[in-house]
Backbone bond lengths (Angstrom), bond angles and torsions (degrees), N, CA, C in turn:
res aa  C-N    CA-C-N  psi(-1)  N-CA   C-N-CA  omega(-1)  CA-C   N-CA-C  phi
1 X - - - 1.438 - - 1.525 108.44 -
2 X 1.747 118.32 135.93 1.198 106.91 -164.40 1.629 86.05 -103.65
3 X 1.430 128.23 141.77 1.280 125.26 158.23 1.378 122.03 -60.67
4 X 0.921 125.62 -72.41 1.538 140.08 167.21 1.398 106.86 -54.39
5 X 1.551 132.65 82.38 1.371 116.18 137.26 1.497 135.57 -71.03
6 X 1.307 107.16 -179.40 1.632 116.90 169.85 1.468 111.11 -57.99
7 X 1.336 121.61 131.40 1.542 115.28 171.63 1.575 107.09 -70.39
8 X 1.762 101.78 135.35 1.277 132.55 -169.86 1.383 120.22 53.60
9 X 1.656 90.53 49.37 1.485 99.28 152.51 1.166 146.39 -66.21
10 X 1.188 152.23 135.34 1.479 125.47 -166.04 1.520 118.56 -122.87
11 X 1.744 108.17 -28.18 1.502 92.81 153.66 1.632 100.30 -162.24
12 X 1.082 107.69 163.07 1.316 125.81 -158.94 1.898 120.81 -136.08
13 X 1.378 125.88 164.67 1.233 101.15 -165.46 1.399 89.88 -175.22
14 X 1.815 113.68 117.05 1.500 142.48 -178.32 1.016 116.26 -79.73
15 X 1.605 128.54 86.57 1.590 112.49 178.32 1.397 109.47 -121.27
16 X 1.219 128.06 137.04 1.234 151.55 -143.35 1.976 103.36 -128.55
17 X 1.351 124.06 150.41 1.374 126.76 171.58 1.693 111.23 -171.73
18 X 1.190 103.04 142.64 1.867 112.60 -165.58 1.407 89.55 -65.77
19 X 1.366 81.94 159.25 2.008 107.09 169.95 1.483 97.90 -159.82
20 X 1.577 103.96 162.74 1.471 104.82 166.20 1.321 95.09 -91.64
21 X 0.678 128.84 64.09 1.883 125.69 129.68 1.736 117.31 -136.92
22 X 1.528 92.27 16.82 2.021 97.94 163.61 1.483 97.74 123.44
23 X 1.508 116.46 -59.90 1.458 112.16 -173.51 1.201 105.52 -177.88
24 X 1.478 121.73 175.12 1.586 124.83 153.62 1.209 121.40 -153.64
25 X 1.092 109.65 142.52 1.697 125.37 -159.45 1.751 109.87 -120.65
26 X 1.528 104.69 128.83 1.293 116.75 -178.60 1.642 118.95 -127.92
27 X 1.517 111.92 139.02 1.996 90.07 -166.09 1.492 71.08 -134.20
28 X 1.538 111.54 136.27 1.461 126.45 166.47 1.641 94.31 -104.91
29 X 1.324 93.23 146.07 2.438 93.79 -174.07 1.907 74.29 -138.68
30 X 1.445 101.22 141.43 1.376 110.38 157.44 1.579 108.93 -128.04
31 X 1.958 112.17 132.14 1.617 96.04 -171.64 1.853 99.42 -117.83
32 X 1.377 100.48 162.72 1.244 98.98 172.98 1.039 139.74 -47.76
33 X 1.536 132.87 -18.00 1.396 145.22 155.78 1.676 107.08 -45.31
34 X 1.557 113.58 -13.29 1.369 118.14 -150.00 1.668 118.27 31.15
35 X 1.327 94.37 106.04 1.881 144.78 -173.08 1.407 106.10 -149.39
36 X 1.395 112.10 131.10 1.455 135.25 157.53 1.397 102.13 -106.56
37 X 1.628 102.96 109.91 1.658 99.62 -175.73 1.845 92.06 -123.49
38 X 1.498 135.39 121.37 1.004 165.33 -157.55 1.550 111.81 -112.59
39 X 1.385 123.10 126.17 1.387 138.67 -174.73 1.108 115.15 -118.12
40 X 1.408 144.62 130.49 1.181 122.39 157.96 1.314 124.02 -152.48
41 X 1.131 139.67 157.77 1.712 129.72 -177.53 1.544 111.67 168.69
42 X 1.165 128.77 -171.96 1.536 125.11 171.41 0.914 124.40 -77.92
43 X 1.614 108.38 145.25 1.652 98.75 -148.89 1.960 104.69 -71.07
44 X 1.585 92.25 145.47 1.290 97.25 -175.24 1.847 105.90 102.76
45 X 0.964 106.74 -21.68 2.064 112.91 -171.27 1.270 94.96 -147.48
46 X 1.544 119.76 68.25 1.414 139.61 149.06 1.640 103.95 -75.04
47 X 1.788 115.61 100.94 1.341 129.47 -177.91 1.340 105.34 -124.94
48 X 1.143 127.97 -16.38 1.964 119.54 -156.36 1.926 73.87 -110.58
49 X 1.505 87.44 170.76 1.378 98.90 -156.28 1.877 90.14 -173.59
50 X 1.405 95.29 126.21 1.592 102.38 177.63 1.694 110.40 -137.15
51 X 1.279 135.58 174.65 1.295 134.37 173.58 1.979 101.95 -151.68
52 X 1.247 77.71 155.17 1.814 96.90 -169.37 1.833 119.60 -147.04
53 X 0.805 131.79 127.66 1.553 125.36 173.21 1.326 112.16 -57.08
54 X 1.074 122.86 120.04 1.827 122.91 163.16 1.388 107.80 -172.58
55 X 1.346 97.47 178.42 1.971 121.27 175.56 1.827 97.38 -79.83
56 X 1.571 90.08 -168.10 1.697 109.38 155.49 1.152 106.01 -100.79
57 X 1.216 142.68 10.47 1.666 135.23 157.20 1.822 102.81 -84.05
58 X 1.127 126.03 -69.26 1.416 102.05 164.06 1.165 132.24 -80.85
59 X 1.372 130.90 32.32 1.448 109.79 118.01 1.389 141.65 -90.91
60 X 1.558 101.76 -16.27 1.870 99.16 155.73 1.081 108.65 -65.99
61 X 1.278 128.48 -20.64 1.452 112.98 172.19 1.488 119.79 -48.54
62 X 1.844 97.87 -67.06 1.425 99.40 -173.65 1.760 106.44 -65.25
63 X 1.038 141.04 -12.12 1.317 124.89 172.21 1.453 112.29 -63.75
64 X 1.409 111.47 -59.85 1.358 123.59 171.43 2.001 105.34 -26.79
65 X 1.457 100.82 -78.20 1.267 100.82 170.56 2.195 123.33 -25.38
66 X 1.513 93.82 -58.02 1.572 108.59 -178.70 1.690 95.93 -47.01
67 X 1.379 115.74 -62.71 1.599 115.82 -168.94 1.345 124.75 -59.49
68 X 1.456 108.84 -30.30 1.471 116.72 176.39 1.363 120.31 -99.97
69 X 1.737 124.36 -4.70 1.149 125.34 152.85 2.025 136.89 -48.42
70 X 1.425 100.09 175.54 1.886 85.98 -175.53 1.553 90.96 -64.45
71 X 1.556 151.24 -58.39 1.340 136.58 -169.54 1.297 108.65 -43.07
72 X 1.415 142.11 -31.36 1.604 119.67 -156.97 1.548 120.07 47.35
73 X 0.878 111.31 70.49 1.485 100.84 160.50 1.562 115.84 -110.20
74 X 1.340 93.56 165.69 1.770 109.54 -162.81 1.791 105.06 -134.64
75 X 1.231 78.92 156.84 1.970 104.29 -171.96 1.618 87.67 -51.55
76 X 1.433 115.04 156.62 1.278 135.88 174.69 1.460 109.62 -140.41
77 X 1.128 125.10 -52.57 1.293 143.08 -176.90 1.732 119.58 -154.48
78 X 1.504 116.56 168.89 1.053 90.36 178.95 1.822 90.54 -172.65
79 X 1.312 106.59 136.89 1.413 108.33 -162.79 1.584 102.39 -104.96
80 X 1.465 115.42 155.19 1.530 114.55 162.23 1.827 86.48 -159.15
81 X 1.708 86.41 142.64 1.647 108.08 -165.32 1.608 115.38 -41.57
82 X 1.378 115.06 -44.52 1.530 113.02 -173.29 1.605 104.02 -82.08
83 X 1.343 126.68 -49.10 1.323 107.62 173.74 1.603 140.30 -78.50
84 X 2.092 114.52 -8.66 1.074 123.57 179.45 1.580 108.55 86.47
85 X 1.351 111.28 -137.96 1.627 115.65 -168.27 1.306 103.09 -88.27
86 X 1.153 140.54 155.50 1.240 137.39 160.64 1.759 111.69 -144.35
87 X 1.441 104.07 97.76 1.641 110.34 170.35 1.722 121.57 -31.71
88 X 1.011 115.26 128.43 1.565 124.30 176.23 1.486 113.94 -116.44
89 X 1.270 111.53 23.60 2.063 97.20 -150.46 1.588 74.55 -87.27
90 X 1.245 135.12 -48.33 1.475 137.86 -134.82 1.582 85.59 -68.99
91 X 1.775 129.40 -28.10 1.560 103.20 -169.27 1.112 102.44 -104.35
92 X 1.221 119.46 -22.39 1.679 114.07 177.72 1.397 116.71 -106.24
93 X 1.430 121.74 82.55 1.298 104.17 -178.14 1.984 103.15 -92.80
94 X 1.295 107.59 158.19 1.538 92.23 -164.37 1.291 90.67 -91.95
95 X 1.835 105.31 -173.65 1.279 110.20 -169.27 1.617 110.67 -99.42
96 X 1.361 116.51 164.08 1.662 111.26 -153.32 1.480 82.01 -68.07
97 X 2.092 89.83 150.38 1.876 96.55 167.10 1.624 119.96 -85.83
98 X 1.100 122.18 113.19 1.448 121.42 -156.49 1.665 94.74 -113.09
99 X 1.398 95.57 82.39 1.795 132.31 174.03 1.631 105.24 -101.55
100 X 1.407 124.03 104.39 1.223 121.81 152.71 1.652 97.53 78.23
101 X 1.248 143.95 -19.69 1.788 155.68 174.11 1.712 100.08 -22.05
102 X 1.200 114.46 126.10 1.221 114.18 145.32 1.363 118.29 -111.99
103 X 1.133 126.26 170.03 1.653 125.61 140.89 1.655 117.65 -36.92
104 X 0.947 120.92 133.07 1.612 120.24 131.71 1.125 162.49 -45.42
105 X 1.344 107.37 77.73 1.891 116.78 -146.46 1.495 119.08 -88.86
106 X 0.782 123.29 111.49 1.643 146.52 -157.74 1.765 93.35 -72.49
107 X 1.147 114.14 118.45 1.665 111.69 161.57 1.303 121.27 -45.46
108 X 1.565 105.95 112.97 1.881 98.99 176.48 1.573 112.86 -56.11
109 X 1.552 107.01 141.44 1.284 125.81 153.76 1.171 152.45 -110.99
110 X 1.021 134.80 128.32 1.665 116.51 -141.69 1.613 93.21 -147.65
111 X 1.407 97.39 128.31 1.522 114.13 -175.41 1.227 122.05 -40.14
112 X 1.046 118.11 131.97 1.579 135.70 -168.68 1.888 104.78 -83.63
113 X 1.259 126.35 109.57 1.281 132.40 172.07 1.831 108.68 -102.81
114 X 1.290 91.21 119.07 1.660 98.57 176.88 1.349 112.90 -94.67
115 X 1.228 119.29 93.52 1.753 125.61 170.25 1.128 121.64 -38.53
116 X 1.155 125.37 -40.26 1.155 140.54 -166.77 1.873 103.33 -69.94
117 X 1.363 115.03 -45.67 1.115 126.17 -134.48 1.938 89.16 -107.50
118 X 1.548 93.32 -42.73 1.478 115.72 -176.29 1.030 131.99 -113.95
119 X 2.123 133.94 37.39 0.701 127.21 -161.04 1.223 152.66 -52.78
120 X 1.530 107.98 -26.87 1.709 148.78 174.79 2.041 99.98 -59.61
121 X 1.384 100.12 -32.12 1.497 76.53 -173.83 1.301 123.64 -99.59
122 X 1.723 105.43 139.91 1.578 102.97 -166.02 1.129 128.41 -92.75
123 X 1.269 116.76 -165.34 1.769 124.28 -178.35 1.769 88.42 -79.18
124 X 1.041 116.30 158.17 1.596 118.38 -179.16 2.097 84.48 -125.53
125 X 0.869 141.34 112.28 1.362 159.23 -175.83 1.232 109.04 -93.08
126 X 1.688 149.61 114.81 1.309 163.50 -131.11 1.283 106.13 -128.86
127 X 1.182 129.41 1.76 1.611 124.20 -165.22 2.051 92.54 -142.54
């Protein structure tokens, strides 16, 4: 969420997507002057800052684009002038990033024979 938008903005839209370097966060704002003004940086250190001529049809565009690109990113928040910010994480949570994932492999264990205790029992040999 950018605090500071463009004056007479009218709606705006937080989308966020994993990286190995933590995350990245993108806020498209479209204002009534019609301006596409664009944010972007790691999430949390949204610093670069761009502007573009358009409606709110191309900028759902380019979001659309953001979500269906190789990053995936997903809604986070999303502003419109009379109501302000409005959190989205609770309906869209994205799907896990399955980068490099293995299973969780449990140390083999293998029955403990006490010689001492159990001498009679043998090696059981597989070949």
């Amino acid at each position: 969420m950018i605090a500071n938008l463009q004056a007479n903005t009218t709606y705006a839209v937080h989308l966020r997507a994993a990286s190995s370097s933590g995350g990245k966060d993108w806020v498209g704002s479209v204002t009534a002057n019609g301006e596409i003004h664009s944010y972007w940086g790691r999430t949390g250190q949204i610093h670069q800052h761009a502007a573009k001529p358009g409606d709110r049809n191309a900028l759902l565009k380019l979001v659309t684009q953001k979500q269906t690109g190789k990053d995936r990113y997903y809604v986070v928040d999303q502003y419109d002038s009379q109501q302000g910010w409005s959190s989205l994480t609770k309906q869209n949570v994205p799907p896990p990033h399955q980068q490099n994932s293995k299973p969780e492999q449990k140390p083999a264990t293998e029955p403990v024979v006490d010689w001492v205790e159990a001498p009679d029992d043998s090696i059981n040999w597989d070949f």
